[in-house]
N, C-alpha and C positions, 0 to 999 in steps of 0.2 A: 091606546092601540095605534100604529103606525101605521100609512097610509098602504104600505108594502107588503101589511101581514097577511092581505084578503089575496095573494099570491105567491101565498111560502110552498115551497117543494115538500113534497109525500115522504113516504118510504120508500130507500133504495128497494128496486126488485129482487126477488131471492132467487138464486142459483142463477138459470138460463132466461128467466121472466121479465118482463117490460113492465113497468111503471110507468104513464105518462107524464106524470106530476112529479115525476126524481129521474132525469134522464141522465146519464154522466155525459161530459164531452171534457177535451182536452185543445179542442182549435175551436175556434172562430171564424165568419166569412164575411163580407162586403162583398154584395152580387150589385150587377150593374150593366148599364145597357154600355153594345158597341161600342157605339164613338165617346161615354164617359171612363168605357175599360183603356180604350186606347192610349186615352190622357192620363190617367193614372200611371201607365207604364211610359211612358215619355216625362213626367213629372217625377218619376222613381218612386211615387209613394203614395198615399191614400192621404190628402189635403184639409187640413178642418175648414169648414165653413157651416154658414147659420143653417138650424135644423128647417126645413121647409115649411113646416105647420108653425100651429100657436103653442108652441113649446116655452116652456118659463126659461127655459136657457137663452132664446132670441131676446127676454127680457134684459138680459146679464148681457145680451149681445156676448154669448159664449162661443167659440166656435169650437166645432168637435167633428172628428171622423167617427161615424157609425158601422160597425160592425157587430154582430149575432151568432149564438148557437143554432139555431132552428132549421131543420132542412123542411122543406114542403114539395111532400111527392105530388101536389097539384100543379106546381110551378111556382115561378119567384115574380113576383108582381114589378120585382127592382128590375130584372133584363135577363140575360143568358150564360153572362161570363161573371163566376162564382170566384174571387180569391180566398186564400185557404191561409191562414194565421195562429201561429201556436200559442195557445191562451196564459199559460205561464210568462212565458217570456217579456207578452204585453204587459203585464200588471206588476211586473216585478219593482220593487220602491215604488208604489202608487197610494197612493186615496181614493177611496170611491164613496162616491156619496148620492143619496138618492135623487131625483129627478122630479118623477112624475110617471103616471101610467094614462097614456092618450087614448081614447075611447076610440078606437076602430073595431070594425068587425067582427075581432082579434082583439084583447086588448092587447096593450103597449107598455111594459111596463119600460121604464128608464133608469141605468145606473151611470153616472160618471164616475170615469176614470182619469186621473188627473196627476201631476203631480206639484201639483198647486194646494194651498189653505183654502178651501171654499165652504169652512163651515160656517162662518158667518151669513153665506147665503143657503146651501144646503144641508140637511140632516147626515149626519155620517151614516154609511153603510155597513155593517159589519158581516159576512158572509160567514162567519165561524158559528155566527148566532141560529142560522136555521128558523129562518121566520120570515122568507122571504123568497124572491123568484131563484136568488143565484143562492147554493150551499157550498160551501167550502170542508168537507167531513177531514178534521186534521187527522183522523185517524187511520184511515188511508191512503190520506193524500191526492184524494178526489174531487175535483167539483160537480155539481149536478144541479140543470136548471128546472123548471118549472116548463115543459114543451107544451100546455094547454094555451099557452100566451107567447107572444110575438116579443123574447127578453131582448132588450137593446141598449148594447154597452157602446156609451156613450165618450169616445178619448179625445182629450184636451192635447194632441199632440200629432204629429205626422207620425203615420205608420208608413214606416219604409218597407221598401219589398224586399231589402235584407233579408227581413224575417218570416217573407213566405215561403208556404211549403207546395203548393199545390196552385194552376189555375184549375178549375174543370167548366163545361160548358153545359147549361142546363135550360129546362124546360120554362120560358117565359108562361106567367099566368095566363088563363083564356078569356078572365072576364075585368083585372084589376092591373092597373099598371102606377106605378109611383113616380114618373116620372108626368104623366098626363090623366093624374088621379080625379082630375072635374072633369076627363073629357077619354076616357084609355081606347075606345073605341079608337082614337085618331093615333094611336102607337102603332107604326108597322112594324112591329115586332110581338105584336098580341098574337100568343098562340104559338109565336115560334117553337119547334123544338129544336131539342139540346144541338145535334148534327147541321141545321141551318144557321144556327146561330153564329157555333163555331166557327161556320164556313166565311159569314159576313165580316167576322173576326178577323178571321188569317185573309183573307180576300182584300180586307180595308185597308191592314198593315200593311199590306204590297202594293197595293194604288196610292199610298200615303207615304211610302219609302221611308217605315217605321219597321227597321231592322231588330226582330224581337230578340234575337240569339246574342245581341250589343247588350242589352237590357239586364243580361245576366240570369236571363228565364230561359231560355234553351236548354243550355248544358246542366247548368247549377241546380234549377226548381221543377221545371215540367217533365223533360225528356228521361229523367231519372224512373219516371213514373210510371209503369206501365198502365194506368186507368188513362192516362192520358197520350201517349201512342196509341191506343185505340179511339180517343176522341178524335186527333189528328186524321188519324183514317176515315173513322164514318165523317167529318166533318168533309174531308177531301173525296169521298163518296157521291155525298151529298150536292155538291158544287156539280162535280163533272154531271152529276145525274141532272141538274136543273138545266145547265149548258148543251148537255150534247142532247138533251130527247127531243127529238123532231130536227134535230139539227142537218142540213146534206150541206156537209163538207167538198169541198172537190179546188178548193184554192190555189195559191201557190205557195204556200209558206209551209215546207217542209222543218222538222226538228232540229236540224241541223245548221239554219237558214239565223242568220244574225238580227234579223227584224221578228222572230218569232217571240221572243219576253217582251219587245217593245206592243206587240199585236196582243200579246195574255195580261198584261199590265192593265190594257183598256179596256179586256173582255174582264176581268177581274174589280174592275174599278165600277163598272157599268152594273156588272152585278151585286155588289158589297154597296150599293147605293140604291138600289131595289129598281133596277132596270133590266130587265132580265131578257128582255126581246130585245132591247139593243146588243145585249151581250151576245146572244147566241147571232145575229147579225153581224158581230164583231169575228165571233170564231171560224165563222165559213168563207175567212180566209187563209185558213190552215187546210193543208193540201187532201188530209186524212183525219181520220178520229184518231187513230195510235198516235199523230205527230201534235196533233193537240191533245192528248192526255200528257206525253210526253215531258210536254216544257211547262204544263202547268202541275204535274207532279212532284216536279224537281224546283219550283218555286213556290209550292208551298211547303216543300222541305227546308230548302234553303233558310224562308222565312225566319224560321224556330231554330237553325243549324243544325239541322238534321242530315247525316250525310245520305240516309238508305232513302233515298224518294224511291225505287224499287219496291218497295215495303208498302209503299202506299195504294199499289198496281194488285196486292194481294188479294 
């Protein structure tokens, strides 16, 4: 019996019905806090490096980017900013070979994806075989994983952002974080939801002079999307709402005023770094609430190359 068989996938469901244990997908995700979103989109791509834990791959000194099927409507323990990757296209001329499944909470089962000879050191995978977290049904041309376990394909390669389809912005865990897994209380980002997140996102990117719309994620992946013009908004909701409550404005820096992006740059920078009373200390120097929504509307558009920052005023 193989080590993968105590987490083979069910029966697809029939008709309209949910399955836990046979769930289909077609994408992929690698979720991830702020400032490691950020670096991936300045790197163009999701980077292999060693797995964090006591993985028999650090044994190989394997290095792999991590990515998963599993959505968790409690939150994502990894951060707020979810990349979205079409599951075909990664695997295509690949090998996959089993891993290991790591005892958390949740187990963890592991598959690598490679396209490298690694049977000398791991058992091959066969997903046609149906005896395991990941199924491949040739018959429809479907995959479907095992959603009672935490599945984690494991690639031996850079995934470029070429191949993404989606960012979206989601609900950090409230009680487990992977980034400060022996200590998550100490993540300020515990707890966060999806629209704060977003906001620290697009907020970082503009204090960091990391032009997303350069990236080829503006026009090409995100803005295409309408699930994500509405995260952009509540995201740009979110912001003004932390900024302007309690805020009295009465300054001099009108919208029209050439010092006003230099002045929302730093209320942006203050806030996207979890300083939020310096921020709003920063914005009452803008003359007005309208002339500070204004110029911080139109640069969080800008950000993404969005031309409607109007839209965001909705």
């Amino acid at each position: 019996m193989n080590e993968w068989n105590q987490f083979k996938v069910g029966q697809p469901a029939i008709g309209n019905g949910f399955n836990p244990s046979c769930c289909p997908f077609d994408t992929i995700y690698h979720t991830s806090h702020v400032e490691q979103a950020l670096g991936i989109i300045q790197s163009g791509g999701l980077r292999p490096s060693l797995v964090f834990d006591e993985s028999r791959l650090n044994d190989k000194r394997i290095l792999v980017a991590w990515l998963s099927p599993n959505h968790w409507t409690t939150g994502y323990r990894y951060g707020n900013i979810r990349f979205q990757f079409p599951f075909s296209a990664l695997i295509e001329n690949k090998r996959f070979y089993w891993v290991e499944a790591i005892s958390y909470k949740i187990d963890a089962p592991r598959i690598l994806i490679t396209e490298y000879d690694r049977s000398s050191e791991f058992p091959l995978y066969d997903p046609i075989e149906k005896n395991g977290p990941w199924w491949y049904d040739t018959n429809s041309g479907q995959h479907y994983f095992n959603n009672k376990y935490c599945l984690e394909f494991m690639f031996e390669s850079v995934i470029l952002l070429d191949t993404l389809k989606q960012i979206k912005f989601v609900d950090h865990h409230k009680d487990w974080c992977s980034v400060k897994r022996n200590d998550p209380i100490s993540c300020p980002d515990m707890r966060v939801k999806s629209d704060l997140g977003g906001a620290w996102f697009i907020a970082r990117a503009i204090a960091c002079g990391i032009d997303l719309s350069k990236h080829e994620i503006g026009e090409t992946y995100i803005l295409k999307k309408e699930s994500f013009n509405h995260s952009l908004s509540t995201s740009f909701k979110r912001f003004f709402q932390v900024i302007t409550n309690g805020c009295e404005f009465g300054g001099k820096i009108k919208a029209t005023d050439p010092e006003g992006e230099a002045i929302m740059k730093a209320v942006m920078s203050a806030f996207a770094f979890h300083q939020s009373k310096d921020a709003k200390i920063l914005a009452k120097f803008f003359f007005h609430e309208d002339d500070f929504t204004e110029v911080a509307a139109k640069m969080f558009a800008n950000a993404v190359g969005w031309e409607n920052w109007r839209g965001l005023l909705d």
